[in-house]
C-alpha positions as CSV (number, residue, x, y, z in Angstrom):
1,X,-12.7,56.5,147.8
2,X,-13.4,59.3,150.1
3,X,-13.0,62.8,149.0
4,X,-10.6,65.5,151.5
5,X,-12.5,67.7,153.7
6,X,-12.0,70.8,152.0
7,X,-14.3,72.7,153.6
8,X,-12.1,75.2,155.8
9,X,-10.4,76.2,152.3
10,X,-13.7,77.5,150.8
11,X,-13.5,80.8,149.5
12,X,-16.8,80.4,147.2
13,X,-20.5,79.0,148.0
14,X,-22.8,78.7,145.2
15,X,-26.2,77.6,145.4
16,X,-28.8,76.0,143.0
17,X,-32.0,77.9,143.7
18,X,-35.1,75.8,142.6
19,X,-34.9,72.7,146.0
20,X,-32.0,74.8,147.4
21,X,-33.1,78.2,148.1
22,X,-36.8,77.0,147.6
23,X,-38.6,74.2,148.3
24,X,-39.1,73.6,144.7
25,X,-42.6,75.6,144.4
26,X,-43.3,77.8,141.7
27,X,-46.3,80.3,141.9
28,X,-47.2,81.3,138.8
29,X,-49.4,84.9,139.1
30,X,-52.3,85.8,137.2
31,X,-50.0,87.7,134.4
32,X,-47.7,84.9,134.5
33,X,-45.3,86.0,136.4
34,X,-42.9,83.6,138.6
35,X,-42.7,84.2,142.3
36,X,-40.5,82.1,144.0
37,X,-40.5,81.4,147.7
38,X,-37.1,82.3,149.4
39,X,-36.6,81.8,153.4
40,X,-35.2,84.6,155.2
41,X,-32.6,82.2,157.1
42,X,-30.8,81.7,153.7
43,X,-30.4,85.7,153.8
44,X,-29.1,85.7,157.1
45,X,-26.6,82.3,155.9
46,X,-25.4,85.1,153.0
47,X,-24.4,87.8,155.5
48,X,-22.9,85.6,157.6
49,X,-20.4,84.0,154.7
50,X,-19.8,87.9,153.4
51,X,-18.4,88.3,157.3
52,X,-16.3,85.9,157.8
53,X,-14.8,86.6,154.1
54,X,-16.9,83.6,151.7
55,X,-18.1,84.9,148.4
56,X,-21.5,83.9,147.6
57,X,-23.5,83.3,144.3
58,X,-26.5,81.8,142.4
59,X,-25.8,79.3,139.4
60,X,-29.2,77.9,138.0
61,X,-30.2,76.5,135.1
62,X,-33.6,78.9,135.0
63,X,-33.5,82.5,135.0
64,X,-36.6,84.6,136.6
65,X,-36.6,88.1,138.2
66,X,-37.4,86.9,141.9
67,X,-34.4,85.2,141.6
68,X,-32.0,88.0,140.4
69,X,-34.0,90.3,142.5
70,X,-33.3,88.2,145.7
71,X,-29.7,87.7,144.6
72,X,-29.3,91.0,144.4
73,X,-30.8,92.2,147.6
74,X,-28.6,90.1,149.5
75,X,-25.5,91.2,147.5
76,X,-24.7,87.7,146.3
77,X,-20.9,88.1,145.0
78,X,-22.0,85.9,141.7
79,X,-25.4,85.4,139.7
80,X,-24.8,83.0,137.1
81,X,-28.7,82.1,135.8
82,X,-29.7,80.5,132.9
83,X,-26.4,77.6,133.0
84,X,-27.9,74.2,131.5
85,X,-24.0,73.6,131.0
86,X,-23.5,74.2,135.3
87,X,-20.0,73.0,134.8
88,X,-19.0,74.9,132.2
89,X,-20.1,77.8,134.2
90,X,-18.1,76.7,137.1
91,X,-15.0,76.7,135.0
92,X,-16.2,80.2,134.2
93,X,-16.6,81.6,137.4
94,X,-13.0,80.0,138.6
95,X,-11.3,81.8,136.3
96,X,-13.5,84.7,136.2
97,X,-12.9,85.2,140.3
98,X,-9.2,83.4,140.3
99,X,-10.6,80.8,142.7
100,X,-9.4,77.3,141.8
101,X,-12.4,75.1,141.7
102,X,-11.5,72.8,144.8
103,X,-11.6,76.1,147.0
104,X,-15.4,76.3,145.8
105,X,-18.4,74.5,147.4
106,X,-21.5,73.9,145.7
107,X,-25.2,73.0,146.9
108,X,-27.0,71.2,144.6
109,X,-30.3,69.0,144.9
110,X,-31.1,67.2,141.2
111,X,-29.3,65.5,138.4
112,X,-27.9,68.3,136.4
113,X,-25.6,69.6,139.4
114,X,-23.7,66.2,139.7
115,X,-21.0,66.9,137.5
116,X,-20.7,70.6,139.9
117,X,-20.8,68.6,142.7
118,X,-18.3,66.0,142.2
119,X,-15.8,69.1,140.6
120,X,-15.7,71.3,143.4
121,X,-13.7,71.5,146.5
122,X,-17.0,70.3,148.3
123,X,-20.7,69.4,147.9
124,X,-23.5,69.7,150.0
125,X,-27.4,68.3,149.3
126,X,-30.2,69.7,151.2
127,X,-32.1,66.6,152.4
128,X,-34.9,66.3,150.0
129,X,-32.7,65.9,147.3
130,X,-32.4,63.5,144.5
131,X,-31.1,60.2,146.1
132,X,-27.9,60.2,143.2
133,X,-27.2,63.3,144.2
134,X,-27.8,62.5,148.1
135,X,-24.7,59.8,147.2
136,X,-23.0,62.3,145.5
137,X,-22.7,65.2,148.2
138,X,-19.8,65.3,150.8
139,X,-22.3,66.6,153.1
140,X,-25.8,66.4,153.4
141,X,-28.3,68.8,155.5
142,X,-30.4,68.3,158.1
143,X,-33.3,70.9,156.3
144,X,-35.0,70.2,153.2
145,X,-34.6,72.9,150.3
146,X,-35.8,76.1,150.8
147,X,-35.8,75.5,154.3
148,X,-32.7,77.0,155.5
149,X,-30.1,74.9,154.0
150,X,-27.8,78.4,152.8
151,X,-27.6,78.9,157.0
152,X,-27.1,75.3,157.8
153,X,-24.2,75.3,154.8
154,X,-22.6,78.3,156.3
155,X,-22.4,77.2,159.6
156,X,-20.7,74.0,158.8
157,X,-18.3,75.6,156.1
158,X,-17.2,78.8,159.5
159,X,-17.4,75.6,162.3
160,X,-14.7,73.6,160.0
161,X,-12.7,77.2,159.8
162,X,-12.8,76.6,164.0
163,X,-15.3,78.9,164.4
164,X,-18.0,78.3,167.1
165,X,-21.5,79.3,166.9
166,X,-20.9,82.3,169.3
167,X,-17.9,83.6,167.4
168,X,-19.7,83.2,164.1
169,X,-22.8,85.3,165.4
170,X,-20.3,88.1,167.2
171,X,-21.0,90.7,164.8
172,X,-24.6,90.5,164.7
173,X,-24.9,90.1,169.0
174,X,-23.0,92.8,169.6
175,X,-24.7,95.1,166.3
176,X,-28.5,95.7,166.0
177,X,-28.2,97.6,163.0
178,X,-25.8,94.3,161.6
179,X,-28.6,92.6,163.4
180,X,-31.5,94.3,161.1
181,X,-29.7,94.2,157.6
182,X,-28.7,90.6,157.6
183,X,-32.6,89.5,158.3
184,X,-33.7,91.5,155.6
């Protein structure tokens, strides 16, 4: 049975990081540090969501500085790391931010965010992901993780608010400066 198209009710977007924001790699430095590769597009997706008035946030099951550091510079409304439990930590953040769970979407790419996926108001895989969780989404994107997928997820959550891609983009056309901080 076919779940409703929520997606003009979503108040929330939370994304796995690891085949989401990232294609998955992990570069492990000489100290053994973790540095995780993040595409600026996804920044861009984040200040796009924060004008049209969509929260964002970060729930992963791992926890590394790149990854609160990112978060962080792109004022993600939510960080939620180190979640085995993802779900329990959706019923967290629900209640935590008053936002029921169907008015939350979720992008997810591997087993453990199933159960997120199929409790939220609507799910998105990027297209690399898992094939259970590629017949779990709602929606599945064009790009493969880490390759834009936040962007491609914000534009379809603003289109099904009636937005077109000019409208969506107004602030940042008609605002270099706007321009300049959502590319950082």
């Amino acid at each position: 049975m076919a779940r409703p198209d929520l997606r003009a009710q979503v108040e929330l977007v939370l994304f796995d990081v690891d085949g989401v924001l990232t294609d998955g790699t992990l570069l492990i430095g000489p100290e053994g540090e973790a540095l995780k590769p993040f595409n600026v597009r996804d920044g861009v997706a984040v200040g796009l969501l924060r004008q049209h008035g969509i929260k964002s946030g970060v729930l992963s099951a791992k926890s590394s500085q790149p990854l609160i550091t990112r978060a962080s510079q792109l004022g993600m409304d939510v960080i939620k790391i180190g979640f085995n439990r993802k779900l329990e930590a959706i019923e967290q953040i629900a209640e935590e931010w008053g936002i029921a769970a169907e008015r939350i979407g979720f992008v997810g790419d591997d087993i453990i965010d199933i159960p997120v996926m199929r409790r939220v108001g609507v799910s998105y895989a990027p297209a690399d992901a898992h094939p259970l969780v590629l017949e779990t989404a709602d929606r599945i994107t064009r790009a493969p993780g880490g390759r834009g997928v936040a962007r491609e997820v914000a534009e379809d959550l603003l289109a099904a608010k009636g937005l077109g891609q000019a409208e969506m983009y107004a602030h940042m056309l008609e605002d270099e400066d706007a321009m300049r901080r959502l590319v950082q």
